[in-house]
C-alpha positions in Angstrom: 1.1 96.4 63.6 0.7 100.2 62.9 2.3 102.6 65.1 1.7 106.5 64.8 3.2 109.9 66.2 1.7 113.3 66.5 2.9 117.5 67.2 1.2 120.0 68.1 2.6 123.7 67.8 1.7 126.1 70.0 -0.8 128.0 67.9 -2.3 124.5 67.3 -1.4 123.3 64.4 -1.0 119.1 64.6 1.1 117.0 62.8 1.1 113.0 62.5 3.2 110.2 61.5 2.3 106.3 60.9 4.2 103.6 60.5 3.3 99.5 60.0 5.6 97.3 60.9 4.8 93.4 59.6 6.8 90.2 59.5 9.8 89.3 57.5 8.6 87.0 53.8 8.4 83.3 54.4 11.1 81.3 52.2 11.5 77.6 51.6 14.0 75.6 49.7 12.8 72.4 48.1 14.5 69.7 48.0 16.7 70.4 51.5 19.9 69.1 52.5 20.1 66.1 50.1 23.0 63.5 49.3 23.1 63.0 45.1 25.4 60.6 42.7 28.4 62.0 40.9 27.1 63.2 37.7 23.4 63.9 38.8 21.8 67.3 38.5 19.6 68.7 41.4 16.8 71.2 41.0 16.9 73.9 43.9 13.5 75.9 44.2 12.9 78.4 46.6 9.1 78.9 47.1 7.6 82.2 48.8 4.0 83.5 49.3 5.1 87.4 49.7 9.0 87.5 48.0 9.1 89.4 44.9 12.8 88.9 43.7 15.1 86.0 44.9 19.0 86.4 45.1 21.1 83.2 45.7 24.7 82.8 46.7 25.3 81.4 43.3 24.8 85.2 41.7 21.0 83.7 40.2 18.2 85.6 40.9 15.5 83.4 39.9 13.3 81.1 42.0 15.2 77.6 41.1 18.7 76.6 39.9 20.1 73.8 39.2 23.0 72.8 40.8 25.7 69.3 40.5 28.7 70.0 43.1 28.9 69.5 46.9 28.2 73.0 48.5 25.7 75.2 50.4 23.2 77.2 48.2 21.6 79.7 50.0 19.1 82.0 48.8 17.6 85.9 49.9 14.0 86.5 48.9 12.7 90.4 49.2 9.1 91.0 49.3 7.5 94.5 48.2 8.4 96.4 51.3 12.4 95.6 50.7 11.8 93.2 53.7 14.1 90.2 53.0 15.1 87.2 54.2 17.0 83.8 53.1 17.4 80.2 53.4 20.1 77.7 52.8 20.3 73.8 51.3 23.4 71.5 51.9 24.1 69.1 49.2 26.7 66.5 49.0 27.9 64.9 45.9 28.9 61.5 46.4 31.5 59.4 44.7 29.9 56.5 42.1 29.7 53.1 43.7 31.3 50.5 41.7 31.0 46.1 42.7 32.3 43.3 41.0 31.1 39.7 41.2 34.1 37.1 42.4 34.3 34.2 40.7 33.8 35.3 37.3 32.6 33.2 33.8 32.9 30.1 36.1 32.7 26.5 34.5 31.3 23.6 36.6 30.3 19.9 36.5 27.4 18.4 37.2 26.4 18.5 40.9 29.1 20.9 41.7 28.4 24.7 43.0 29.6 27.9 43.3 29.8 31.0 45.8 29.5 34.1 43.9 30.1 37.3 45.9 29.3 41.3 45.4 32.7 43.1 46.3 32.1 46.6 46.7 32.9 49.9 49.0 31.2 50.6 52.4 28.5 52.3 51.5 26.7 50.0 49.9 23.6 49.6 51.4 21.3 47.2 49.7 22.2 44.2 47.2 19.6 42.5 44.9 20.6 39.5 43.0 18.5 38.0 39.9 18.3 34.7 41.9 15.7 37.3 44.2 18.4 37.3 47.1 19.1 40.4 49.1 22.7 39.1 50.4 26.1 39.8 49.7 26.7 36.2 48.3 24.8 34.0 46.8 25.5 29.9 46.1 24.8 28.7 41.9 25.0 25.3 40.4 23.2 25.9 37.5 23.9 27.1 33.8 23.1 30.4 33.4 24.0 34.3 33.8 23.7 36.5 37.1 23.3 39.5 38.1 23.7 41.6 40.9 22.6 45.6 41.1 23.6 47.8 44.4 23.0 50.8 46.2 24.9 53.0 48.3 23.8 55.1 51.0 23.1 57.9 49.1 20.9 56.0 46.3 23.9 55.4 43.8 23.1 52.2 41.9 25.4 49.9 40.2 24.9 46.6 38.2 27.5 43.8 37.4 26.9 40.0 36.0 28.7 36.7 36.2 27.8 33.8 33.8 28.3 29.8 35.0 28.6 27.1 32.9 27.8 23.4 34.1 29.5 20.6 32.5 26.7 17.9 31.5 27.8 14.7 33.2 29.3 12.1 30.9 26.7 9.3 30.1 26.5 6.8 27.4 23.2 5.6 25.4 23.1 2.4 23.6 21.0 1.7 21.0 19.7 -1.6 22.5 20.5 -3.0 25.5 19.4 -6.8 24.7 20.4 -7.8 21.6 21.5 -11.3 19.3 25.0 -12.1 19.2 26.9 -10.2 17.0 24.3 -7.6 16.2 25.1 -3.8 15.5 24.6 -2.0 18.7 25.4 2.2 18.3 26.8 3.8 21.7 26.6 7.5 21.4 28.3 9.3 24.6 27.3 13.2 25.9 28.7 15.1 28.2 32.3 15.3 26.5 31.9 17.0 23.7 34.9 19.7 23.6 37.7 17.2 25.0 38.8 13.9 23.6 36.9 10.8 24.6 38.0 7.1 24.7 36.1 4.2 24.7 37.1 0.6 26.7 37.9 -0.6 23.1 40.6 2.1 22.5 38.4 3.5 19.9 37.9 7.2 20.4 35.5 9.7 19.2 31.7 10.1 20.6 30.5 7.5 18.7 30.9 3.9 19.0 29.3 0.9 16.6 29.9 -2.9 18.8 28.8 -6.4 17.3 29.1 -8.2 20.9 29.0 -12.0 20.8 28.3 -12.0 24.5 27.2 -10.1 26.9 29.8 -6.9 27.1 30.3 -3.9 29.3 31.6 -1.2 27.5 33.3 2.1 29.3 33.9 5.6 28.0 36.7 8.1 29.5 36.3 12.2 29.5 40.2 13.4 29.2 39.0 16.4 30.9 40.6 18.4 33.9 37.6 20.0 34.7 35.2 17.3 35.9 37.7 14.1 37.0 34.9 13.2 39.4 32.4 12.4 36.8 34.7 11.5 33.9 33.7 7.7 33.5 30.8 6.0 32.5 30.2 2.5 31.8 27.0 0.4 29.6 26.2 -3.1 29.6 25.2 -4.9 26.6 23.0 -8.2 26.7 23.3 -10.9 24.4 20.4 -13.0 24.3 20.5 -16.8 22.9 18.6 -17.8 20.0 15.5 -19.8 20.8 15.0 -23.7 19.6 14.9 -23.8 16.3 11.2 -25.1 15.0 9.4 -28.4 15.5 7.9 -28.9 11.7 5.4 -31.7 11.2 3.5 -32.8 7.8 3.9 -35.1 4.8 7.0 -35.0 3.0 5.4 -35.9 -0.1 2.2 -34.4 -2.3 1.1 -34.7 -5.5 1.2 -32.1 -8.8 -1.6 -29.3 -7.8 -2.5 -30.8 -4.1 -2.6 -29.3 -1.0 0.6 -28.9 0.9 0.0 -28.7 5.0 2.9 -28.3 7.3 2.6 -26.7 11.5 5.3 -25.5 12.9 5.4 -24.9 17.0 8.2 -22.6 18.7 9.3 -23.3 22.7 7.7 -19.5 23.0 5.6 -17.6 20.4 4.5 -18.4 16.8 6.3 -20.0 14.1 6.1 -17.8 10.7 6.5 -19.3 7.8 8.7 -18.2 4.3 4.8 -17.6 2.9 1.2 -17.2 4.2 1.1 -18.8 7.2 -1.2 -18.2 10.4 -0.9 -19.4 14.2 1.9 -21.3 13.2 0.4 -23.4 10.1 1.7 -23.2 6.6 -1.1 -24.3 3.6 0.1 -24.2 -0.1 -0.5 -25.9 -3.3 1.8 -27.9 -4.8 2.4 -25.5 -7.7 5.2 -27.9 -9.7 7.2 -31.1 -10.1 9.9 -31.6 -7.5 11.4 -30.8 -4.5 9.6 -27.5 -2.6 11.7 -26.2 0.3 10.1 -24.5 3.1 11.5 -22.8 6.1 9.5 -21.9 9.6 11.2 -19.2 11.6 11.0 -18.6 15.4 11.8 -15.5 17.4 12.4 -14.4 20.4 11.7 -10.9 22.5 14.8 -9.2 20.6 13.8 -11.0 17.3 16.8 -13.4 17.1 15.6 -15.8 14.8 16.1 -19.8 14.6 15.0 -21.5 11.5 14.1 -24.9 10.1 14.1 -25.9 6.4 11.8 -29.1 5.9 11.2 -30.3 2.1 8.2 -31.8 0.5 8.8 -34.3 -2.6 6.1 -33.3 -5.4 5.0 -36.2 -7.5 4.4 -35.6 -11.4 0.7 -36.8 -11.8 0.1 -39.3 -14.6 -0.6 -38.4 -18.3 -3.5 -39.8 -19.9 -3.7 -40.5 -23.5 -7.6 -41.1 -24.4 -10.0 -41.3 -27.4 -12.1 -38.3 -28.1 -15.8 -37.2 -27.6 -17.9 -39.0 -29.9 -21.3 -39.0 -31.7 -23.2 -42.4 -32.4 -26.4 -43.8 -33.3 -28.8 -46.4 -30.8 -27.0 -49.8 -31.0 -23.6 -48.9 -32.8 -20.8 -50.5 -31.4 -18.4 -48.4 -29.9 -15.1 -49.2 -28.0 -13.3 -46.2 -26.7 -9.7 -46.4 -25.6 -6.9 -45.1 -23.0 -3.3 -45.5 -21.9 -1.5 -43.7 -18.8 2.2 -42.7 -18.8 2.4 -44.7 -15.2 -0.1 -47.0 -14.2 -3.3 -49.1 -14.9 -6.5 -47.2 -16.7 -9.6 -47.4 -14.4 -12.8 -46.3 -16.5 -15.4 -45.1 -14.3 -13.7 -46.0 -11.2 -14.9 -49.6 -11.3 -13.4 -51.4 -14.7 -9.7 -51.3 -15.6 -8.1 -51.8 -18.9 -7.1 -50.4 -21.7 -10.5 -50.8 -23.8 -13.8 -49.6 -22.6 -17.0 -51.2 -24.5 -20.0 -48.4 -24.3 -23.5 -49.4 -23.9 -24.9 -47.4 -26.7 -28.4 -48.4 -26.0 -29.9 -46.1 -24.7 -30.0 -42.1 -26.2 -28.4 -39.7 -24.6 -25.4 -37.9 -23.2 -22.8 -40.8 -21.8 -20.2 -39.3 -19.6 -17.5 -41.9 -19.2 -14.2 -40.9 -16.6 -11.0 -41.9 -17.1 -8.7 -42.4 -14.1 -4.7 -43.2 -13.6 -2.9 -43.7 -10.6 1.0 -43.9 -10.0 3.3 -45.0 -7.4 3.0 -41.8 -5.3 -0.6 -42.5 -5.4 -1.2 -39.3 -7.5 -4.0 -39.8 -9.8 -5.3 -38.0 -12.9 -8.8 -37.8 -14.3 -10.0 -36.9 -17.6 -14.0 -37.0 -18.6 -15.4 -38.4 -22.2 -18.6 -37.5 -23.8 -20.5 -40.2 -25.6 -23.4 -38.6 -27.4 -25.8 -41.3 -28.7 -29.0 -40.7 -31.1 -32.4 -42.4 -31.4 -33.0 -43.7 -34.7 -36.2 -42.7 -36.4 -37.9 -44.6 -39.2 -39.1 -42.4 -42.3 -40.2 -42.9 -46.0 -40.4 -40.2 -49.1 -42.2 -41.9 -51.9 -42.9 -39.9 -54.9 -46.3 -40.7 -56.6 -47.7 -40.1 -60.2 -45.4 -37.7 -62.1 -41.6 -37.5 -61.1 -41.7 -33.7 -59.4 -40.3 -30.7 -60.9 -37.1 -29.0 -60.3 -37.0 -27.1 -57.3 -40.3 -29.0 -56.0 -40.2 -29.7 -51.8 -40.8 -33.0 -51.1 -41.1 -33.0 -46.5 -40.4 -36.4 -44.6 -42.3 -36.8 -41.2 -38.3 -37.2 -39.8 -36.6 -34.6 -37.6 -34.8 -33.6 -40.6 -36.2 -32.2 -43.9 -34.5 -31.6 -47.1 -35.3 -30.0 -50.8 -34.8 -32.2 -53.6 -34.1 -31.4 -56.9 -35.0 -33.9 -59.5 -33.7 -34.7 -62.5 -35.8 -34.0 -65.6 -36.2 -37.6 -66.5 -39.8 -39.8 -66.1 -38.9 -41.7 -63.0 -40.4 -42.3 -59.7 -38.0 -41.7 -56.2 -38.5 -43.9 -53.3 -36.3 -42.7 -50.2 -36.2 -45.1 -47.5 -34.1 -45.7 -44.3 -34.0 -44.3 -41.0 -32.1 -41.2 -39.2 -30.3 -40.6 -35.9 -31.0 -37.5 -34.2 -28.3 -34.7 -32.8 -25.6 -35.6 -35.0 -26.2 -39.0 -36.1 -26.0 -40.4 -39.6 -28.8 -41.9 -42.0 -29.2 -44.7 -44.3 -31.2 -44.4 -47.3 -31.6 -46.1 -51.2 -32.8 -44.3 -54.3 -34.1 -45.9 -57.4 -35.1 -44.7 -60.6 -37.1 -46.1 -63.6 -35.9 -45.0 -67.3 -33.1 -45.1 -69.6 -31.0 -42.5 -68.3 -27.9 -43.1 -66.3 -26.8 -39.6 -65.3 -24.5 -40.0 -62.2 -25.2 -38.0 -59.0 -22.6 -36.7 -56.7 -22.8 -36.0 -53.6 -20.3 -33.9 -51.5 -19.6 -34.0 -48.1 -16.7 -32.2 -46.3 -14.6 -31.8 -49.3 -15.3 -35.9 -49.8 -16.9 -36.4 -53.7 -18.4 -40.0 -54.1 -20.1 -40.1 -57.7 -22.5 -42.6 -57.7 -24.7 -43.8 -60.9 -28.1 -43.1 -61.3 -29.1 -46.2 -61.4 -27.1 -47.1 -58.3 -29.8 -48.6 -55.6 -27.5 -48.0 -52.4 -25.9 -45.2 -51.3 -23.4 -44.5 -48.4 -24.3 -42.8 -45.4 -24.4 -39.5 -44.5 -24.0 -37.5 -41.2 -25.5 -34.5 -39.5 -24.1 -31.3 -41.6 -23.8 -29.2 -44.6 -23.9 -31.3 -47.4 -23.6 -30.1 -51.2 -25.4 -31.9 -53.9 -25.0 -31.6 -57.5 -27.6 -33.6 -60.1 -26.2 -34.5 -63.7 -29.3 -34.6 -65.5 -29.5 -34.9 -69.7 -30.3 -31.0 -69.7 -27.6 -30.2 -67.3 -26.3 -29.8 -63.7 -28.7 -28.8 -61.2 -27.5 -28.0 -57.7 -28.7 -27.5 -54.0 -27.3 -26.8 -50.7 -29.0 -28.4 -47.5 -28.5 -29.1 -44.3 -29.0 -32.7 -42.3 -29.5 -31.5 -38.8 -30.1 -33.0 -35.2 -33.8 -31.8 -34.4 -36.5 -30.1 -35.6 -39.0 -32.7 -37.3 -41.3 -31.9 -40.0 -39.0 -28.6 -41.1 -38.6 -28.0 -44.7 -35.1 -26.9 -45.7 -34.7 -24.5 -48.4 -32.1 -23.9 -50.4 -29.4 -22.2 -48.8 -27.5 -18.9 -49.8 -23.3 -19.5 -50.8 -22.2 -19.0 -47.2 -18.6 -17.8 -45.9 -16.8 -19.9 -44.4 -16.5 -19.8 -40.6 -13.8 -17.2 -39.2 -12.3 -17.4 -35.3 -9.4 -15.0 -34.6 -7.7 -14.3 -31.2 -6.6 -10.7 -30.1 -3.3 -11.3 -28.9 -2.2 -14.9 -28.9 -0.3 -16.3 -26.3 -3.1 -14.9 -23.5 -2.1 -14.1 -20.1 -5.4 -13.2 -18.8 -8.9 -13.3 -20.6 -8.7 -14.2 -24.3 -10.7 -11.3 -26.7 -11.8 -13.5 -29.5 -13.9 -12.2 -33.1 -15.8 -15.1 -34.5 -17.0 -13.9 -37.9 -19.0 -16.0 -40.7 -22.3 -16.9 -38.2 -24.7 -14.2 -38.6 -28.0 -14.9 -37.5 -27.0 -18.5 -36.4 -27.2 -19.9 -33.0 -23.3 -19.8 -32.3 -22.0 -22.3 -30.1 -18.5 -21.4 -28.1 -16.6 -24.7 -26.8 -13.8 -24.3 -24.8 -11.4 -27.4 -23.5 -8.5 -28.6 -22.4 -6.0 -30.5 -24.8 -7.5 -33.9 -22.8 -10.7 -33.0 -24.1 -12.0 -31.5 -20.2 -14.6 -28.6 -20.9 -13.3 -25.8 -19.1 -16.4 -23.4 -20.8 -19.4 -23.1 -23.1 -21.4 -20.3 -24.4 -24.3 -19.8 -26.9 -25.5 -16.6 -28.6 -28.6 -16.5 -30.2 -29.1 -14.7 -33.5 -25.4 -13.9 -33.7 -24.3 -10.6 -35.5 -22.1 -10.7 -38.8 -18.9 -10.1 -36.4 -19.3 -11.7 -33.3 -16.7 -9.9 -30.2 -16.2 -12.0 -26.8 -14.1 -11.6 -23.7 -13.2 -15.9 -23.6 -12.8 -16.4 -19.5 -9.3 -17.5 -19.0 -7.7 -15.8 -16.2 -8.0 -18.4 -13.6 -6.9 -21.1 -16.0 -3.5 -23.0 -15.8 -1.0 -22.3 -18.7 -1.0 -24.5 -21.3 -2.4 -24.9 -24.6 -6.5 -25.1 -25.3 -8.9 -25.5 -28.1 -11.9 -23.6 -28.8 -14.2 -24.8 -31.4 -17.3 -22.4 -32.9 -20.2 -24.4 -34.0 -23.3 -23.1 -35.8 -25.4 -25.3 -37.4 -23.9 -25.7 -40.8 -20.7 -24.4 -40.1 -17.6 -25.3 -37.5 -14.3 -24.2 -37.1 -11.3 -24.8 -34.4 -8.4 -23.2 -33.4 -5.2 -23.9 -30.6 -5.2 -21.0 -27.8 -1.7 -20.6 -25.8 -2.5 -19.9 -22.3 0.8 -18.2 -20.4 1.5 -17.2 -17.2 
């Protein structure tokens, strides 16, 4: 409000005088009276719309201070007119609040707890614990650290922790709990691990290996002062009987390379057997000469074991001494023989004796078995060939002039020959007959003149010298024959082959031939036998394998064979032994022994 005052003088003259009169500046302080923590620093600010300079009791003059002890600040604020006016803030400073947690670093046993309590002064307000509680104490039974913060009236905060250990409760773990008498069992005990433990055997230590041979409860003790309640602990160990031993049935007796059969039956389960055995059945071969032991094994739940041993007697089989395969002609006698180590011979299961008469009749392959039994009543069988040609009737009659040297003369015969004649008149008459596949021909040769040269005539490293004017000569077999002709002029020789087919072929003169060659790669053999057969180029080569009783365990023909001839001989799944394998071509043979191992 304005407020004014005039004068007037008597003459007139005025005179005025104005005043305004307004209100006192506005002051606050921010914050007020406030309660603060020891140590914490308050901002005072004084806050005025009109005041233009502050004074506080403090000697500042600007418009905040900062302030940390218990007092009153008060504070004078003039505005532009030197109107002033003040305002005051108490603040207390408050002592820090201090708690502590009672029982501290506590150690428990299992199932036990604890009170833990906040201790602190009176003007503590609030309590929060890290369980989440809001009390003054809280109960804890588990491992673990824990904390309590707290605040005082005033907002001081403090913050303590406690940590509690629980003892593990003593317990025992055993290895097995059923087991056969006198088997390892382990016990391992936890829950002791920083005192001494004892075991119901005296033995101390955590550890604890038992071979019970009955059933046994063992103990453990905790020498601990801290947890007598649960101290103890105690295991029992089963011992389980063995089951009935095995129930074995079969023969007690084979022969050499039979089958052996045995079945074996448990009270509960299935019998297994010391080799391949299934649902309780055991099938081998009599591998040797002997006694063979086998044992069946039963089990029960916990795998103690019962056995049985049961023992078969192995007979030897009987060895058989026999003639070989044979080549004959239609109509030759021919009386083959055999003898067995033990026992009677039996030829073709029907006729006993040691003498077999074969019915060489008829042509043809003749297979002839040969059979032994012993006591046991093992038996052995070995198989003879009997290869019997026809005979065929033939004639070579020279006519007119005796030929020339090196003339072919062919016989309507399944065998053809070159014929080289001496230079001497004569006539040749050839007569007789031949016996196809490996049989042997007769023949006579006669010759008209005065000369007597000799002819010679060689036949596997066997020289007959016959003379010319001879009129019967031996006979000769299927093969490679070499014949050499004395004549008045000199010798005159040809090489020719008497073979088991082919009629009406002319044989020529043969080339000087190498002799037949048969190697083994590595002899004994374990597995398959490499073999090199050289000597047979371009020949039919024939591969016989057999058995030293003359069985054929394998044949094999190549055609057109090359100079060396390289083949992988089968002989892995044979028994061990010793074996022949001849190579045959058609002028040439050769044999050799192959060691078969294991």
């Amino acid at each position: 409000m304005t407020y004014s005052a005039t004068c007037t003088v008597g003459s007139g003259c005025v005179a005025t005088a104005r005043r305004t009169i307004g209100p006192k500046p506005s002051v606050t302080l921010a914050p007020g009276n406030l309660t603060v923590c020891t140590g914490e620093k308050i901002n005072l600010t004084a806050r005025s719309e009109t005041g233009t300079s502050y004074r506080w009791n403090t000697g500042a003059t600007t418009s905040s201070i900062s302030v940390s002890a218990t007092g009153s600040y008060q504070v004078a604020v003039t505005d532009s007119r030197g109107c002033s006016t003040s305002a005051t803030a108490s603040i207390v400073v408050e002592q820090p609040v201090s708690v502590t947690i009672t029982p501290q670093s506590l150690t428990l046993c299992e199932g036990q707890t604890a009170i833990l309590t906040a201790l602190g002064p009176s003007n503590i307000s609030t309590y929060k614990w890290s369980t989440g509680a809001t009390s003054e104490t809280i109960v804890a039974g588990k491992t673990g650290t824990y904390a309590v913060e707290v605040k005082s009236e005033g907002g001081c905060s403090a913050r303590v922790s406690t940590t509690i250990t629980v003892l593990p409760r003593l317990t025992i773990r055993s290895s097995a709990t059923a087991v056969c008498a006198n088997q390892n069992v382990t016990l391992a005990a936890t829950g002791c691990e920083k005192t001494k433990l004892i075991w119901s055997t005296g033995a101390t230590g955590t550890e604890l290996v038992v071979r019970p041979s009955q059933t046994t409860v063992i103990s453990a003790t905790c020498l601990s002062s801290l947890c007598s309640v649960n101290n103890t602990a105690s295991t029992t160990v089963t011992v389980v009987s063995p089951p009935a031993s095995p129930t074995i049935t079969g023969s007690q007796t084979a022969c050499f390379g039979g089958v052996i059969s045995l079945s074996a039956v448990c009270e509960t389960g299935t019998a297994l057997w010391n080799g391949a055995s299934k649902d309780g059945v055991f099938v081998g071969t009599a591998s040797r000469a002997g006694v063979l032991i086998y044992m069946a094994i039963c089990t029960n739940a916990v795998n103690c074991a019962s056995t049985s041993i049961y023992s078969v007697t192995v007979a030897a089989p009987p060895v058989i001494t026999a003639s070989p395969n044979v080549a004959v002609c239609v109509g030759e006698p021919l009386t083959l023989t055999a003898s067995c180590s033990t026992g009677e011979v039996v030829w073709n299961n029907a006729v006993a004796g040691s003498r077999f008469v074969v019915n060489t009749s008829v042509a043809g392959i003749n297979t002839i078995s040969i059979s032994c039994s012993n006591a046991a009543g093992c038996s052995n069988q070995v198989v003879r060939q009997v290869s019997i040609g026809s005979l065929s009737s033939f004639s070579l009659v020279n006519t007119g002039t005796y030929p020339a040297a090196g003339s072919t003369l062919i016989a309507d015969v399944p065998e053809s020959f070159l014929y080289i004649a001496p230079s001497l008149p004569a006539s040749v008459a050839l007569v007789g007959s031949v016996c196809g596949n490996g049989g042997e021909f007769s023949y006579s040769i006669a010759r008209a003149g005065a000369s007597s040269a000799p002819v010679i005539y060689r036949q596997q490293n066997t020289t007959l010298t016959v003379p010319g004017s001879a009129t019967g000569m031996p006979a000769l077999g299927a093969g490679r024959y070499v014949v050499t002709i004395m004549t008045p002029t000199g010798l005159r020789v040809i090489n020719f082959t008497i073979a088991g087919s082919g009629a009406g072929r002319t044989a020529t003169p043969e080339a000087t031939e190498a002799e037949l060659s048969v190697r083994v790669i590595g002899n004994p053999v374990v597995n398959d036998a490499e073999i090199i057969v050289d000597g047979a180029e371009g020949k039919t080569l024939n591969l016989f394998l057999s058995d030293m009783q003359g069985r054929a365990v394998h044949t094999f023909t190549q055609e057109d064979a090359p100079a060396s001839f390289r083949y992988r001989l089968p002989m892995s799944g044979q028994l061990s032994g010793m074996y022949i394998l001849k190579a045959v071509t058609d002028t040439k043979q050769k044999s050799i022994r192959i060691l078969k191992g294991n």
